[in-house]
C-alpha positions as CSV (number, residue, x, y, z in Angstrom):
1,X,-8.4,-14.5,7.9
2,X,-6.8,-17.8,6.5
3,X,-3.2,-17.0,8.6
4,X,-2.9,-21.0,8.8
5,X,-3.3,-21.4,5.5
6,X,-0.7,-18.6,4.6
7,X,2.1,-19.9,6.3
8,X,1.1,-23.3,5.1
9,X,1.3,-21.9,1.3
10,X,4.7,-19.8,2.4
11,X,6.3,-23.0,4.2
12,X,5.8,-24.9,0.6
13,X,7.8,-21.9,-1.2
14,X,10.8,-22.9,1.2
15,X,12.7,-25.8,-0.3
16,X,12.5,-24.4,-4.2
17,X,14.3,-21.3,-3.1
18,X,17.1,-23.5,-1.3
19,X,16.0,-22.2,2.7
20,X,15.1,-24.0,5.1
21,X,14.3,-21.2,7.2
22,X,12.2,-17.8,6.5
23,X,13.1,-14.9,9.2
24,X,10.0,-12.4,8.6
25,X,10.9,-8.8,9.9
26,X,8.4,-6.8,7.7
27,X,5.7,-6.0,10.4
28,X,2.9,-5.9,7.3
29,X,3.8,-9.5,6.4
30,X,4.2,-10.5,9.6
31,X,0.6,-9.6,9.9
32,X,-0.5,-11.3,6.9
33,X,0.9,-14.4,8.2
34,X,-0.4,-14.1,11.7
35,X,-2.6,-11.4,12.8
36,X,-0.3,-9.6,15.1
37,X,-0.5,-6.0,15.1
38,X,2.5,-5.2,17.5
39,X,5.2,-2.7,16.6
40,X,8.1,-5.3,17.2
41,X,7.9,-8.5,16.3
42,X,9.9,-11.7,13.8
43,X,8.5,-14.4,12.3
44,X,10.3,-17.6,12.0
45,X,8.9,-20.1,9.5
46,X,10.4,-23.5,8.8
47,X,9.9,-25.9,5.6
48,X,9.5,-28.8,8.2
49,X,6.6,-27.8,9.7
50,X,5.6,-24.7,12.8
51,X,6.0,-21.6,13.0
52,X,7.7,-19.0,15.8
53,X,6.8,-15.6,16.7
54,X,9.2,-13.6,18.8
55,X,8.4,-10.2,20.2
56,X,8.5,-8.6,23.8
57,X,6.8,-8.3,27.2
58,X,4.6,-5.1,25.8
59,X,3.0,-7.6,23.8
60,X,2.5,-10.6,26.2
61,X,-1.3,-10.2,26.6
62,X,-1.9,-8.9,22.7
63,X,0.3,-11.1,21.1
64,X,-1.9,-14.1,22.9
65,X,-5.1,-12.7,21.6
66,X,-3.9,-12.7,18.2
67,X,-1.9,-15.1,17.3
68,X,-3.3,-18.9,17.2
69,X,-1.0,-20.4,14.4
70,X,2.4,-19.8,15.8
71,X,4.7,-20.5,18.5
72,X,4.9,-17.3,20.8
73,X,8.2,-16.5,22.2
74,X,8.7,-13.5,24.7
75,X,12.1,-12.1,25.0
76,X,13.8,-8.8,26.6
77,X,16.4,-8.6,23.5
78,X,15.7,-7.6,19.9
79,X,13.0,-10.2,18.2
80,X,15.7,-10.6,15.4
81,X,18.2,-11.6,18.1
82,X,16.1,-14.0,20.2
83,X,14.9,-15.6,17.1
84,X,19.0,-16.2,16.1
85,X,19.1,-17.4,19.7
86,X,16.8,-19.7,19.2
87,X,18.0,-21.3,15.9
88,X,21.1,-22.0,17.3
89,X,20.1,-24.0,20.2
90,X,17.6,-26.1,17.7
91,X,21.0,-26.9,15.8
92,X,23.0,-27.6,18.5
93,X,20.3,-29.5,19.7
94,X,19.7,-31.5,16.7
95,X,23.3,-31.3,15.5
96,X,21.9,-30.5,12.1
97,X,24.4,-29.5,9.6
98,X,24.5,-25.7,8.5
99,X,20.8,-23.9,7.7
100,X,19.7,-21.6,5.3
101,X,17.8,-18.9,6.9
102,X,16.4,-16.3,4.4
103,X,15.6,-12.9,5.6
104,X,13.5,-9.8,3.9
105,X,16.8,-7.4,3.1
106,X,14.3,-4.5,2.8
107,X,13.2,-4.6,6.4
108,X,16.8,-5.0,8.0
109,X,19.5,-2.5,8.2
110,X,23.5,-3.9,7.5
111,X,24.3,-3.3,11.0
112,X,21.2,-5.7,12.3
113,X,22.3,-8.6,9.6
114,X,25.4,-8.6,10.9
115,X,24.6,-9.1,14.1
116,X,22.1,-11.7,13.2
117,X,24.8,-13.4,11.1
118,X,27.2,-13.1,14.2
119,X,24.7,-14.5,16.5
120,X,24.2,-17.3,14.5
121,X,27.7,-18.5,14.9
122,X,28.0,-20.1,11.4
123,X,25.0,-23.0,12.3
124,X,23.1,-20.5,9.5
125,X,23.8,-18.7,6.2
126,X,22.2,-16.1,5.8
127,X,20.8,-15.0,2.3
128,X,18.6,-12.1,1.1
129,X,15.1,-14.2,0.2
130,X,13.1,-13.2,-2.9
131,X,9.8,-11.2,-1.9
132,X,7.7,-14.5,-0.9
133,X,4.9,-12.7,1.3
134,X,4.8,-9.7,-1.0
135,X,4.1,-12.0,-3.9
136,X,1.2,-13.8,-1.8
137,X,-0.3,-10.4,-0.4
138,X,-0.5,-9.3,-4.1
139,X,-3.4,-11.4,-4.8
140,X,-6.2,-10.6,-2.3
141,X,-8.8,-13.2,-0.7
142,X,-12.3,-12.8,0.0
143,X,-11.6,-11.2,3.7
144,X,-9.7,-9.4,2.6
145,X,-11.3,-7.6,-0.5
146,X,-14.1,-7.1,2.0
147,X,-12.2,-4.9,4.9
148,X,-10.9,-3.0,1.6
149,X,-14.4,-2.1,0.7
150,X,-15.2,-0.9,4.3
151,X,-12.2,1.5,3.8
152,X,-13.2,2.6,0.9
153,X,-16.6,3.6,1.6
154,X,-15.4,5.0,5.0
155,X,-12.7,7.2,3.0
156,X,-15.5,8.0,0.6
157,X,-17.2,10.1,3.1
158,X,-14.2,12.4,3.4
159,X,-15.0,14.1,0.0
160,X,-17.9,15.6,1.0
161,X,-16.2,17.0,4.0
162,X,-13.5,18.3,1.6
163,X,-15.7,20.5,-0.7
164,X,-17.8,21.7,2.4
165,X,-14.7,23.1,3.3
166,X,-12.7,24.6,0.3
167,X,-13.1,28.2,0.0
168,X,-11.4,31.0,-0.9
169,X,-8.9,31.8,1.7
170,X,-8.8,29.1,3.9
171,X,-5.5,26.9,4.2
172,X,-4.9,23.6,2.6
173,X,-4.6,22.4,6.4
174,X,-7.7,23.8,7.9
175,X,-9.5,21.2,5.0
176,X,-7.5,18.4,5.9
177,X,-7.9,18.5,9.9
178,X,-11.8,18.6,8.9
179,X,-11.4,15.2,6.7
180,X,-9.4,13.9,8.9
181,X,-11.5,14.5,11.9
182,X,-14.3,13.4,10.7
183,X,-12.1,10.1,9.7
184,X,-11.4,9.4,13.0
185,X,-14.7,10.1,14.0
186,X,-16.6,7.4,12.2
187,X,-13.9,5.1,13.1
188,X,-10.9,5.4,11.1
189,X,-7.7,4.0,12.7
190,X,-5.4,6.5,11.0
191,X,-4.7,8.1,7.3
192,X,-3.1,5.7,5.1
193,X,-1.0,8.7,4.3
194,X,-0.6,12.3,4.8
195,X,-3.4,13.9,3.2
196,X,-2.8,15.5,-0.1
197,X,-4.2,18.7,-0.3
198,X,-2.9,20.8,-3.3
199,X,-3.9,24.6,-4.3
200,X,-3.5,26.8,-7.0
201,X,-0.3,26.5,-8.8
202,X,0.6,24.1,-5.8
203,X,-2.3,21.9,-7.3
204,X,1.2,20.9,-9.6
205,X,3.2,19.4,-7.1
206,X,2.4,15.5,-6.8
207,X,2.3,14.8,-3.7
208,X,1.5,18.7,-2.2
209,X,0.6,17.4,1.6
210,X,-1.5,19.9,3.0
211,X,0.2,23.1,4.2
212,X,-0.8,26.6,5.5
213,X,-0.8,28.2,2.2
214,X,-4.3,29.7,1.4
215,X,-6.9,28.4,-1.0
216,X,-6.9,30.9,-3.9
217,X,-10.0,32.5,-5.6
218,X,-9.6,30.9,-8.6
219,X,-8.1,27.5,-9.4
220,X,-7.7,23.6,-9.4
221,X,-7.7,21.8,-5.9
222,X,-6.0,17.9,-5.9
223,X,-7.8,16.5,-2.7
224,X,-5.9,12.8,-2.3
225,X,-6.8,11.0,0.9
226,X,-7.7,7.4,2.4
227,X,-7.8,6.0,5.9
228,X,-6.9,3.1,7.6
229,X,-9.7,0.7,8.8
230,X,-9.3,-3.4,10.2
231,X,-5.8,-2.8,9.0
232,X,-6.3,-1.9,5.3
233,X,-5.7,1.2,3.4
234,X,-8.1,3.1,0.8
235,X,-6.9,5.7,-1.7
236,X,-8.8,8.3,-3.6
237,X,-7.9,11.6,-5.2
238,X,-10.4,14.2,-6.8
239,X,-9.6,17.1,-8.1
240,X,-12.3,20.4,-8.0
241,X,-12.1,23.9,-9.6
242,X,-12.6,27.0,-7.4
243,X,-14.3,29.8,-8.7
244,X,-15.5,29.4,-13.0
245,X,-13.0,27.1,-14.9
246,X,-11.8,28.2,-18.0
247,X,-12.0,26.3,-21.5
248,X,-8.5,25.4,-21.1
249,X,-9.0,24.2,-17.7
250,X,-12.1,21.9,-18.6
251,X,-10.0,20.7,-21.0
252,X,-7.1,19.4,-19.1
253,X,-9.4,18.3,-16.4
254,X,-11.5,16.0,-19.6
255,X,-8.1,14.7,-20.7
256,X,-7.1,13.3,-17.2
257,X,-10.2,12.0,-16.8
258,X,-10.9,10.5,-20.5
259,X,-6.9,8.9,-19.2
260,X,-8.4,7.6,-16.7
261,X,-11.3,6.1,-18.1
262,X,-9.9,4.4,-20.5
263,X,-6.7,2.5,-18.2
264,X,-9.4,1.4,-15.9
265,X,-11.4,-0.2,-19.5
266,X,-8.2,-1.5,-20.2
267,X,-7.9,-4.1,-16.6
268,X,-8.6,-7.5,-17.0
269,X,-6.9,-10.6,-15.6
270,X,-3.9,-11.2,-18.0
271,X,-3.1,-8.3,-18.7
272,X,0.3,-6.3,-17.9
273,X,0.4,-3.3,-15.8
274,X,2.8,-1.9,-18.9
275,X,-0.2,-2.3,-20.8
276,X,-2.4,-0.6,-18.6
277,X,-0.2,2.6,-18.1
278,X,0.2,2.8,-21.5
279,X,-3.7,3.1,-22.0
280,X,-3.7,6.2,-20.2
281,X,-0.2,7.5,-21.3
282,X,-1.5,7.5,-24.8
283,X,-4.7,9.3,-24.1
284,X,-2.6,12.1,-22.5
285,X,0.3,12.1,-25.5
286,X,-2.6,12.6,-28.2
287,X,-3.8,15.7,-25.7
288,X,-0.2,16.9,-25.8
289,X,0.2,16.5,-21.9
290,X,2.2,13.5,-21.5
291,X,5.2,15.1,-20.7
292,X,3.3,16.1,-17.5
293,X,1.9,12.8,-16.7
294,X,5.2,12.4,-14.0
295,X,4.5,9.2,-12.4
296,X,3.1,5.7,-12.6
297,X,-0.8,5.0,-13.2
298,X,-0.9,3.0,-10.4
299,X,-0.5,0.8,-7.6
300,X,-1.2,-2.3,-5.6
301,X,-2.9,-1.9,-1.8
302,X,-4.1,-3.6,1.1
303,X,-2.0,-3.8,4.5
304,X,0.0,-1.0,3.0
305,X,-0.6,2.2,1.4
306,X,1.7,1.2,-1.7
307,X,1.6,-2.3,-2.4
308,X,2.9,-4.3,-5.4
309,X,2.5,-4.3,-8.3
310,X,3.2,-1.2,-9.7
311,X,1.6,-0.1,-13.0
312,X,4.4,1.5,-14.9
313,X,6.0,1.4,-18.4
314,X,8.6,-1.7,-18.4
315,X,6.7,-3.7,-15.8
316,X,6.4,-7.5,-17.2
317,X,3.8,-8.5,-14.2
318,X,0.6,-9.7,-15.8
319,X,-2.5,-8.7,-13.5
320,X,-4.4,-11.4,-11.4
321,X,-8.1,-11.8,-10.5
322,X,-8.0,-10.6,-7.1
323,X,-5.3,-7.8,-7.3
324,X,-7.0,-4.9,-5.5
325,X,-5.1,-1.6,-7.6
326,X,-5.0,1.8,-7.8
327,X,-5.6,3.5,-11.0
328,X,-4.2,7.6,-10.6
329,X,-3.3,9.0,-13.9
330,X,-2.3,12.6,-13.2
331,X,-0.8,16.0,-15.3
332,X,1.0,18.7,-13.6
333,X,2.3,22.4,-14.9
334,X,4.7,23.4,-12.7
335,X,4.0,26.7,-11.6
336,X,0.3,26.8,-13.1
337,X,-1.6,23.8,-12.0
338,X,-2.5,20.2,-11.8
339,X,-5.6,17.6,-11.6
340,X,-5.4,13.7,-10.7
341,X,-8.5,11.1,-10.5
342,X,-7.8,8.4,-9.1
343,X,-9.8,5.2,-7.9
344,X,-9.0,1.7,-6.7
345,X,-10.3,-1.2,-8.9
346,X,-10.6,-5.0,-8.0
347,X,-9.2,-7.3,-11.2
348,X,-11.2,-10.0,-12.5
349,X,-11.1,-12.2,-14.8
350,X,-12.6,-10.3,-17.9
351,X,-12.6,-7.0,-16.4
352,X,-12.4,-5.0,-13.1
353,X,-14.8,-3.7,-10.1
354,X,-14.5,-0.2,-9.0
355,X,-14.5,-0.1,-5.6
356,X,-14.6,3.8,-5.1
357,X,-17.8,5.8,-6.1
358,X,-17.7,6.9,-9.5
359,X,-18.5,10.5,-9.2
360,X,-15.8,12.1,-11.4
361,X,-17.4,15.3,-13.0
362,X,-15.2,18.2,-12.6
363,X,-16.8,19.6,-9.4
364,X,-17.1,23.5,-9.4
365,X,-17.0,24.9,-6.0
């Protein structure tokens, strides 16, 4: 991973958004910039040049082994504190006149900013920085479209696992300990999320995670999943039938699917993700279902499970070549069922790569 040449590109972002310092608090983006993997850590990047790493003495020897671009400081306080500490000695030190120090307001509760503000003793104002590394993470590099791909094809194995063990009568659980098993098994360093495993009339709840309730004889099952592998995420859902499917189910499953089909035609480079949600919005209002399409078509991932940008009406942000997305059209009847197919594309410039296996017949168990 290019981690010099991120905080190289980050450091240049500095001076046009008035800081002169970036506090990174976000573990992900800290990261992205670095390669650390520790559970508490800040990153402290200048515009004039270095980079600081504070985190404590659990991480001593990892934090060694991982980081080669930054400064690594080891402290017995918060890293958010030491790293206050430690700009106000530089500027007493340098008796520079008052810094700008932008922090990530998502990652740091009131309390913590005003103790970081306190600490600081006035040498630094603080102000709530726009999403810098989120913008660059958007946008994946070679690297990392290849651990994505490992994921993927590691998540992909689930599925089979999934339908060996959907049956009439057993829980939504008893499947998902088997996935995920067999995730962990092959080498999976967690789920990217709880798995989704949705029966029956609970096939109609979005995000059903898997419970004891029992597989029914008859009926839709949403089977959404992914694992964590190097660090990145995969995403997939299928949906299968138990028992015979009825006309009317076919063809609510061929209406999600056609939905799909036609939103992941619809990504190129240049294109907004409006645009794309719309594609598959429309294909469910000509079906009549698009009051039950409940959510967005999609999302960005990589070092997180939901990653900008977010493909939903009223977004203005214009895809990229090299955005790795998620493309999940679903429709749910409460209290009768649901079905969602969903796979995660890589944008190019006149199109897009699926990533996941294609397989999307309606699978009759």
């Amino acid at each position: 991973m290019d981690h010099v040449g991120r905080v190289r590109r980050l450091r240049t972002e500095l001076p046009g958004n008035r800081l002169d310092f970036l506090l990174v608090t976000h573990l992900p983006n800290v990261r992205y910039l670095t390669g650390f993997t520790g559970s508490s850590a800040a990153l402290l990047v200048g515009k004039g040049g270095g980079a600081t790493l504070f985190t404590d003495g659990r991480y001593i020897t990892q934090a060694k082994e991982e980081v080669t671009n930054a400064r690594i400081v080891i402290g017995t306080k918060s890293p958010v504190m030491v790293a206050a500490e430690s700009l106000t000695a530089r500027s007493t030190r340098s008796g520079s006149q008052r810094m700008s120090l932008g922090i990530e307001p998502e990652s740091l509760s009131a309390g913590l900013r005003d103790r970081l503000a306190s600490a600081l003793r006035g040498r630094a104002r603080v102000r709530s920085a726009p999403p810098l590394v989120e913008r660059a993470r958007m946008v994946k590099d070679v690297d990392e479209i290849r651990l994505i791909r490992r994921a993927i094809e590691l998540g992909a194995s689930l599925f089979p696992v999934a339908c060996a063990n959907i049956r009439p009568g057993a829980s939504e659980v008893e499947v998902a300990a088997a996935m995920e098993y067999e995730a962990r098994s092959k080498g999976a360093e967690g789920m990217s999320f709880s798995t989704i495993l949705a029966a029956g009339p609970r096939s109609a709840v979005v995000h059903g995670r898997a419970s004891r309730a029992r597989i029914p004889r008859r009926g839709f099952v949403v089977c959404d999943f992914g694992v964590i592998l190097h660090g990145y995420c995969s995403d997939r859902t299928r949906t299968v039938h138990v028992g015979r499917p009825s006309k009317e189910a076919r063809a609510f499953y061929a209406a999600v699917l056609e939905a799909q089909r036609t939103a992941i035609a619809s990504v190129r480079a240049g294109v907004t993700v409006a645009e794309v949600d719309e594609a598959a919005r429309s294909v469910l209002r000509k079906a009549k279902l698009a009051k039950y399409f409940t959510h967005s078509t999609g999302h960005g991932l990589g070092l997180e499970i939901h990653e900008a940008p977010r493909l939903a009406a009223g977004q203005a942000q214009k895809l990229e070549a090299g955005m790795v997305v998620t493309i999940e059209p679903g429709a749910y009847v409460p209290g009768k069922w649901g079905v969602r197919i969903e796979d995660v594309v890589v944008v190019t410039a006149a199109a897009c790569e699926v990533l996941t296996p294609a397989d999307k017949e309606l699978v009759v168990i």
